[in-house]
FIKOLZA-1660 file (N, C-alpha, C; in steps of 0.1 Angstrom, whole numbers, plus 5000, padded with zeros to 4 digits):
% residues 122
   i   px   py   pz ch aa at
   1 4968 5200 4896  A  X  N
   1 4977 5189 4891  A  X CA
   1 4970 5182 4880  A  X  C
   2 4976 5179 4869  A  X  N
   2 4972 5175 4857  A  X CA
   2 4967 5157 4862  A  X  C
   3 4961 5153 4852  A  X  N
   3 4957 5139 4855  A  X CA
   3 4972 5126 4851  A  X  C
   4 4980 5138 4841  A  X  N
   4 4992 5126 4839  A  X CA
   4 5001 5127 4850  A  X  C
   5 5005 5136 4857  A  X  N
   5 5013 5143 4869  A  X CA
   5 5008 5136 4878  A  X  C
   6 4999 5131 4882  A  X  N
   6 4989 5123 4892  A  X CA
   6 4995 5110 4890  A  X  C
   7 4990 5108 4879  A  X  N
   7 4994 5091 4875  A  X CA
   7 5008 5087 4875  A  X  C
   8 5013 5096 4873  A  X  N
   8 5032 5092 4874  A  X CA
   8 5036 5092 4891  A  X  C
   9 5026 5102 4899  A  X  N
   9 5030 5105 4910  A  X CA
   9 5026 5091 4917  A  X  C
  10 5013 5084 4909  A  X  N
  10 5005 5071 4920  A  X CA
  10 5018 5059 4913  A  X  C
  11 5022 5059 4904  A  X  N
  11 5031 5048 4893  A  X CA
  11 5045 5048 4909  A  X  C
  12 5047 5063 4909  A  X  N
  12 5062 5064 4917  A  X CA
  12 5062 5055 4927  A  X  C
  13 5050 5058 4937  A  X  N
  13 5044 5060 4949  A  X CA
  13 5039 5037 4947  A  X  C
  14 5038 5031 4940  A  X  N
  14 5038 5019 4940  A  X CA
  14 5051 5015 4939  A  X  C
  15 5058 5019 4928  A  X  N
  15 5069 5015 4927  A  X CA
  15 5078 5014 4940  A  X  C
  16 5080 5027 4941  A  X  N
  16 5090 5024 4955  A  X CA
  16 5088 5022 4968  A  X  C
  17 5071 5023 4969  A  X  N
  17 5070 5026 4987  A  X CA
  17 5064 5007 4990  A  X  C
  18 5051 5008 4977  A  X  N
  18 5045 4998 4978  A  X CA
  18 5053 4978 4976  A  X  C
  19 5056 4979 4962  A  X  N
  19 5056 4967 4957  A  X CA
  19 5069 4963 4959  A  X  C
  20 5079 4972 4972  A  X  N
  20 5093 4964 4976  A  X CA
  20 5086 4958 4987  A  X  C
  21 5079 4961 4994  A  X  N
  21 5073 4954 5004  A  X CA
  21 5063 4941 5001  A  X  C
  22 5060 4943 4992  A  X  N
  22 5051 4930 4983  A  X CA
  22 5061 4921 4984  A  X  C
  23 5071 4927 4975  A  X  N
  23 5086 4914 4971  A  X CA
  23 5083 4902 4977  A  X  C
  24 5087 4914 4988  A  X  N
  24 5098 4904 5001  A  X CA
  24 5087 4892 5005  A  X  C
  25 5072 4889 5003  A  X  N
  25 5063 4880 5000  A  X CA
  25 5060 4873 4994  A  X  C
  26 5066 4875 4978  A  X  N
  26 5064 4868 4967  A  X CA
  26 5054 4873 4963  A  X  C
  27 5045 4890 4961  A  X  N
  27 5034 4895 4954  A  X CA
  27 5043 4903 4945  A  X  C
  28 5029 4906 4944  A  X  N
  28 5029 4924 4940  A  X CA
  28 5014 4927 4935  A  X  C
  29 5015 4941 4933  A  X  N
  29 4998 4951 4926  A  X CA
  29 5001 4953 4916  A  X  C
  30 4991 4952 4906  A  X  N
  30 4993 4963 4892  A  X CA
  30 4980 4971 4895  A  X  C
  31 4981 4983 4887  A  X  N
  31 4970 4992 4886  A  X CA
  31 4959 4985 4874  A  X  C
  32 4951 4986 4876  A  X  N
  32 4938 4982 4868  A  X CA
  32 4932 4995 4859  A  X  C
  33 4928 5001 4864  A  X  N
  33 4927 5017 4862  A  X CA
  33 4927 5029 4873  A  X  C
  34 4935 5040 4866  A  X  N
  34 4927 5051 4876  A  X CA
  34 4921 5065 4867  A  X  C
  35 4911 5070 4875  A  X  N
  35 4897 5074 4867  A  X CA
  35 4899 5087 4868  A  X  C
  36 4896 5097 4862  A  X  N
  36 4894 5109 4859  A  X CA
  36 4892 5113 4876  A  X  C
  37 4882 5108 4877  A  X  N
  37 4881 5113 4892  A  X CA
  37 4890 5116 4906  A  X  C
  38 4898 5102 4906  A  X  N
  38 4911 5103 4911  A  X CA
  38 4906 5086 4921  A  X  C
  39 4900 5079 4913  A  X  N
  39 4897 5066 4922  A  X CA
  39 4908 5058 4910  A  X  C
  40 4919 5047 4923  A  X  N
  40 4922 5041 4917  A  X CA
  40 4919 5023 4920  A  X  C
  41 4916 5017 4912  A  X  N
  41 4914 5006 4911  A  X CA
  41 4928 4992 4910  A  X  C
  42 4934 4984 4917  A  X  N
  42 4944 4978 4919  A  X CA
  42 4938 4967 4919  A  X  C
  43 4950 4956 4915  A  X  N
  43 4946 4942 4916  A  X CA
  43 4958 4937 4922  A  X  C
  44 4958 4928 4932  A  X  N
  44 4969 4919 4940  A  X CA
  44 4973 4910 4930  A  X  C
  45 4986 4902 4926  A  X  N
  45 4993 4899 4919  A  X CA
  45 4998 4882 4931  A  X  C
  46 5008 4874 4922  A  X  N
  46 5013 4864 4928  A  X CA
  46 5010 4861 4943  A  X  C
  47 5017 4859 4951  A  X  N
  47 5010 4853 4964  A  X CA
  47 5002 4861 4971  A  X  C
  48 5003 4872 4970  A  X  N
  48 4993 4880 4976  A  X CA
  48 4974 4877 4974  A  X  C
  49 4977 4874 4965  A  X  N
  49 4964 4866 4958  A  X CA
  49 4956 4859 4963  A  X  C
  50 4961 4849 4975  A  X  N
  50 4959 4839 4984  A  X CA
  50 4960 4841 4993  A  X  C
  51 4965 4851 4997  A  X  N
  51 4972 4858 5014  A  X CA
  51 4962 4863 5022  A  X  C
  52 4959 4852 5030  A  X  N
  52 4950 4858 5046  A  X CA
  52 4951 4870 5049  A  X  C
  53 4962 4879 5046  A  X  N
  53 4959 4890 5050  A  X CA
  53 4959 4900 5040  A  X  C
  54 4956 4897 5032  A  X  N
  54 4954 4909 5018  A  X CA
  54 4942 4922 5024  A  X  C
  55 4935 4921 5031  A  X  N
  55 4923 4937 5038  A  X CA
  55 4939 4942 5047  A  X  C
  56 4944 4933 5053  A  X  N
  56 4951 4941 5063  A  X CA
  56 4961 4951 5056  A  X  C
  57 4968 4944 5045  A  X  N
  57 4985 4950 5035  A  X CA
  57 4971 4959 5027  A  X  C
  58 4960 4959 5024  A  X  N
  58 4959 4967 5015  A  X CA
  58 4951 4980 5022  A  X  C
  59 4945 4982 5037  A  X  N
  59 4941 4990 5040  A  X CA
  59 4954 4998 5045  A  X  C
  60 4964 4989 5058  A  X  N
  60 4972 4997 5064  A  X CA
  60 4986 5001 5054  A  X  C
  61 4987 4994 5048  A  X  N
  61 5001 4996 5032  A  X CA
  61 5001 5003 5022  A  X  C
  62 4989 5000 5013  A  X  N
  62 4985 5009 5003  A  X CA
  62 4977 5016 5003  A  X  C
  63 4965 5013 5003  A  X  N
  63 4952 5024 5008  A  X CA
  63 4960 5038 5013  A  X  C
  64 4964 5034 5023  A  X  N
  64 4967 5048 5035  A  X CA
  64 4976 5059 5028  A  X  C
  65 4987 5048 5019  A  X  N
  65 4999 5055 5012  A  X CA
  65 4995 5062 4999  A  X  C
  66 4988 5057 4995  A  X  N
  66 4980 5059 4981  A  X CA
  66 4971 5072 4980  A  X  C
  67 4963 5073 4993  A  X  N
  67 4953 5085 4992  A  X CA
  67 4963 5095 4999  A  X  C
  68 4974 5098 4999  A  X  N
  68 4985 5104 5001  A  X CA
  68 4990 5114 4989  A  X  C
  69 4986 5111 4979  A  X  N
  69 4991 5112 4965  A  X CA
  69 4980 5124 4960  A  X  C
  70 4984 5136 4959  A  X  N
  70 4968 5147 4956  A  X CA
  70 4962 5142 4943  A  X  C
  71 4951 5148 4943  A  X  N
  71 4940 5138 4937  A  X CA
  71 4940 5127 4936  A  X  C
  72 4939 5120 4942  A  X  N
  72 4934 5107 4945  A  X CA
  72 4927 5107 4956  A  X  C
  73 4912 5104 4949  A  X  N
  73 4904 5106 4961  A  X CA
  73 4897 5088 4971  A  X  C
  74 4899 5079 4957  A  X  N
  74 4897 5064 4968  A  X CA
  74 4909 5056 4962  A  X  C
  75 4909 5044 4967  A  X  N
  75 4914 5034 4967  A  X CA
  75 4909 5017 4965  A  X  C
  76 4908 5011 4955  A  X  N
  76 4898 4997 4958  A  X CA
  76 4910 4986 4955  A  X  C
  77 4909 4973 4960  A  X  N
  77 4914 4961 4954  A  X CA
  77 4904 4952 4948  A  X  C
  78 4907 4948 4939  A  X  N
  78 4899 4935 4933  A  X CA
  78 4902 4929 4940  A  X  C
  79 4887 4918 4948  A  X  N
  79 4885 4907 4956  A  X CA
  79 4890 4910 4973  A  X  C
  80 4892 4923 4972  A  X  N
  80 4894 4928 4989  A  X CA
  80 4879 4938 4991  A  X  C
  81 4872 4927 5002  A  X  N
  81 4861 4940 5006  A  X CA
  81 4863 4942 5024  A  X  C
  82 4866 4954 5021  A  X  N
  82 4867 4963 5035  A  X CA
  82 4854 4974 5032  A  X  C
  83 4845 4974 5048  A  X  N
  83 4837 4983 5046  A  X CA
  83 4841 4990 5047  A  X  C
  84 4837 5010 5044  A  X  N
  84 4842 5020 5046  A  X CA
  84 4842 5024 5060  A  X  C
  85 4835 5019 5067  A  X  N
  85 4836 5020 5082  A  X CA
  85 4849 5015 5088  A  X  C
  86 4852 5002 5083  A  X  N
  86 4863 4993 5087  A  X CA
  86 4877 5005 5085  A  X  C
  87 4876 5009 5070  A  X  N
  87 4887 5016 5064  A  X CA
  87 4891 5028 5077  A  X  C
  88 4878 5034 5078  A  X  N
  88 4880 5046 5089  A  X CA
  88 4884 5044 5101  A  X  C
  89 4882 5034 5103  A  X  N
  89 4886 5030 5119  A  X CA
  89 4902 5025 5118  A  X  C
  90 4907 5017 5108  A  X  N
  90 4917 5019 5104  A  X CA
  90 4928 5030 5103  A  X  C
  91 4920 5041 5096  A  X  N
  91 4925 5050 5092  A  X CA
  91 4932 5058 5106  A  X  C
  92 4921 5059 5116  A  X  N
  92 4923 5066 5131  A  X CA
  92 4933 5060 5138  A  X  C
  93 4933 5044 5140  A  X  N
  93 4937 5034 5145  A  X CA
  93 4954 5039 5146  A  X  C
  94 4958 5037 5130  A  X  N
  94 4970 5035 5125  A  X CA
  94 4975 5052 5124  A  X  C
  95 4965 5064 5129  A  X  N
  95 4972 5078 5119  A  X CA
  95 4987 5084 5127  A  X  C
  96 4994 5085 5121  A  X  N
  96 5008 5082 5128  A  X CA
  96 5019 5076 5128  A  X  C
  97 5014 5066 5119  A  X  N
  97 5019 5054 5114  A  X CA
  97 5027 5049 5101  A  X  C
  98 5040 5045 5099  A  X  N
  98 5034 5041 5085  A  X CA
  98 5045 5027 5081  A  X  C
  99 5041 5024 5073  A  X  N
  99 5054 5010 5069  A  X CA
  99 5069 5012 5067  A  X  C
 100 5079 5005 5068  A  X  N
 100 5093 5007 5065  A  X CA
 100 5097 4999 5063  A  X  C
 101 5106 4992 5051  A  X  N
 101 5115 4982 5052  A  X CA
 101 5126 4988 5059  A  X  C
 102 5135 4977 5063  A  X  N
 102 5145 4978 5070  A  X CA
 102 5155 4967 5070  A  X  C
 103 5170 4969 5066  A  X  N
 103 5173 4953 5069  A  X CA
 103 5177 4949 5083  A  X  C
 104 5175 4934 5082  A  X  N
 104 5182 4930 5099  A  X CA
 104 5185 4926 5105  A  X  C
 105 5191 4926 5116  A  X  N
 105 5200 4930 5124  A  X CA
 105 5209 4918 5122  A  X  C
 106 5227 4924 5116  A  X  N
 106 5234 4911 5117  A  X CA
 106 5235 4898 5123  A  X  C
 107 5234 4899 5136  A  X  N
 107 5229 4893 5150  A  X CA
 107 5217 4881 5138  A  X  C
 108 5206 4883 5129  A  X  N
 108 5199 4875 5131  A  X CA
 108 5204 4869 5117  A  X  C
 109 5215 4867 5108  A  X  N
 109 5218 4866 5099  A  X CA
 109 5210 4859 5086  A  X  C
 110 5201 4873 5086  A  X  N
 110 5194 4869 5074  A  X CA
 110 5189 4877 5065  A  X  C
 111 5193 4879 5050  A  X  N
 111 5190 4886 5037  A  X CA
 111 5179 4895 5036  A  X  C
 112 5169 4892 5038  A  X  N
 112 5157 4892 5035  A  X CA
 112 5153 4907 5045  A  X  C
 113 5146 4916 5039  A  X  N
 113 5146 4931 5045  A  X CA
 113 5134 4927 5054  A  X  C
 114 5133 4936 5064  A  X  N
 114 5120 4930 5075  A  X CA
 114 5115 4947 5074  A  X  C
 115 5101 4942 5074  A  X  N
 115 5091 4951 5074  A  X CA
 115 5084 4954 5093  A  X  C
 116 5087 4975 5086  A  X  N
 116 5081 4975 5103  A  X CA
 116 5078 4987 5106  A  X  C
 117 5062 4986 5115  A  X  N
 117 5055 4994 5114  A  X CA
 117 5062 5008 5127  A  X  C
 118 5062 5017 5117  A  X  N
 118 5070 5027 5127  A  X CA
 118 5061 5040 5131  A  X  C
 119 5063 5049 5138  A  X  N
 119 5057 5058 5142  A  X CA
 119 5066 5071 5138  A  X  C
 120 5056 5077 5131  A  X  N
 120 5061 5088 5122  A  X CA
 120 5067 5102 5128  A  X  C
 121 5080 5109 5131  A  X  N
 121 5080 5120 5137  A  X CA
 121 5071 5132 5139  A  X  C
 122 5067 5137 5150  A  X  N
 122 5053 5146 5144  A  X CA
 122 5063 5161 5152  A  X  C
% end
């Protein structure tokens, strides 16, 4: 796979999977760079920026989704440090797993899509 084929495939792969789920928070990511090698570098955007849980959205949300994408071999955020150990245990934790928006349920009459972690058909 070419390096632009990669980068359109990591562009897609934000756009639709990652930064509707940002929205619904008031964030989002931009890419910073991604390197020949296949490391991409990300930066959290509006409220994500301040968000207590920025290691959590960015190991189990992005990271996971992102090294999904061939050649791409890591994942980093500016100002998120997760050890590699952390990431791995993560990685085991959650394999099976993955994010979903969803909207919900009339019953709770409310706009706003709810995010939820599902368990992937195997």
């Amino acid at each position: 796979m070419s390096a632009s084929t990669r980068d359109i495939q990591v562009e897609q792969v934000i756009d639709c999977d990652v930064r509707p789920i940002l929205k619904v928070h008031g964030g989002g990511v931009q890419i910073v760079k991604i390197t020949e090698d296949g490391c991409i570098q990300l930066e959290f955007e509006g409220a994500c920026r301040g968000c207590a849980f920025q290691s959590v959205t960015f190991a189990l949300a992005i990271r996971r989704r992102l090294l999904e994408v061939p050649g791409i071999s890591d994942v980093t955020m500016k100002g998120v440090k997760v050890s590699s150990i952390a990431l791995e245990r993560i990685s085991e934790f959650y394999q099976g797993y993955s994010f979903q928006m969803k909207q919900p349920p009339a019953s709770l009459n409310k706009r706003i899509p709810m995010i939820e972690l599902v368990a992937e058909k195997s």
